[in-house]
N, C-alpha and C positions, 0 to 999 in steps of 0.2 A: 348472544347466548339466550338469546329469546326463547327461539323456537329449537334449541338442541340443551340434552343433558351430556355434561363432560363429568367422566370418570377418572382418577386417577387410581393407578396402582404403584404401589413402593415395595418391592421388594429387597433383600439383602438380609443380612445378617447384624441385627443391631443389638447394642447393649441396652438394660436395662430405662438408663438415661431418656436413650435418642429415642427408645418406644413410645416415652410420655411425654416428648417434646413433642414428636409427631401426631402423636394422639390426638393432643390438645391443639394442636395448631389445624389440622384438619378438621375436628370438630366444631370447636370456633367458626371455621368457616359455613362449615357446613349449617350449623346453627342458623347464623347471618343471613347468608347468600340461597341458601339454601330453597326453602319456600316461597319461590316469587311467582308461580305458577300453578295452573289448577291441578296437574300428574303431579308437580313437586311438591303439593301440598300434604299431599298422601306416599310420593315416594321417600321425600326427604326422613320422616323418623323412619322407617324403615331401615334406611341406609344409616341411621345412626346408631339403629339397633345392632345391625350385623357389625359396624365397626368397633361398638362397644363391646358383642361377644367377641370378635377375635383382636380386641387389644387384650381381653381378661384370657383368653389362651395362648398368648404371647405370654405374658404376666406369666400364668402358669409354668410354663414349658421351662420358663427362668427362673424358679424359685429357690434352686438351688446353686446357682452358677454362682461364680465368685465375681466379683467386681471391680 
């Protein structure tokens, strides 16, 4: 994974919960693993950014769901 960036996508219908399990588990990595390259340097917060706006419009969308 030198010379390639891997994306993951998660889609489904999740609770609450599993939003900020994923969140955190993904971010975490991404944090880590993330920066080891001179694109990755610069793509890595980016990608952190957009994952942190759409876990807070997940967040959103769920503010009133019952649990």
């Amino acid at each position: 994974m030198l010379f390639a960036r891997r994306t993951i996508t998660i889609r489904g219908n999740f609770c609450r919960e599993c939003i900020h399990k994923r969140f955190w588990e993904f971010a975490g990595k991404n944090v880590l693993l993330g920066p080891w390259g001179m694109i990755s340097l610069v793509v890595t917060p980016l990608y952190l950014i957009q994952n942190t706006w759409t876990y807070g419009r997940a967040l959103y969308k769920l503010r009133g769901a019952v649990e």
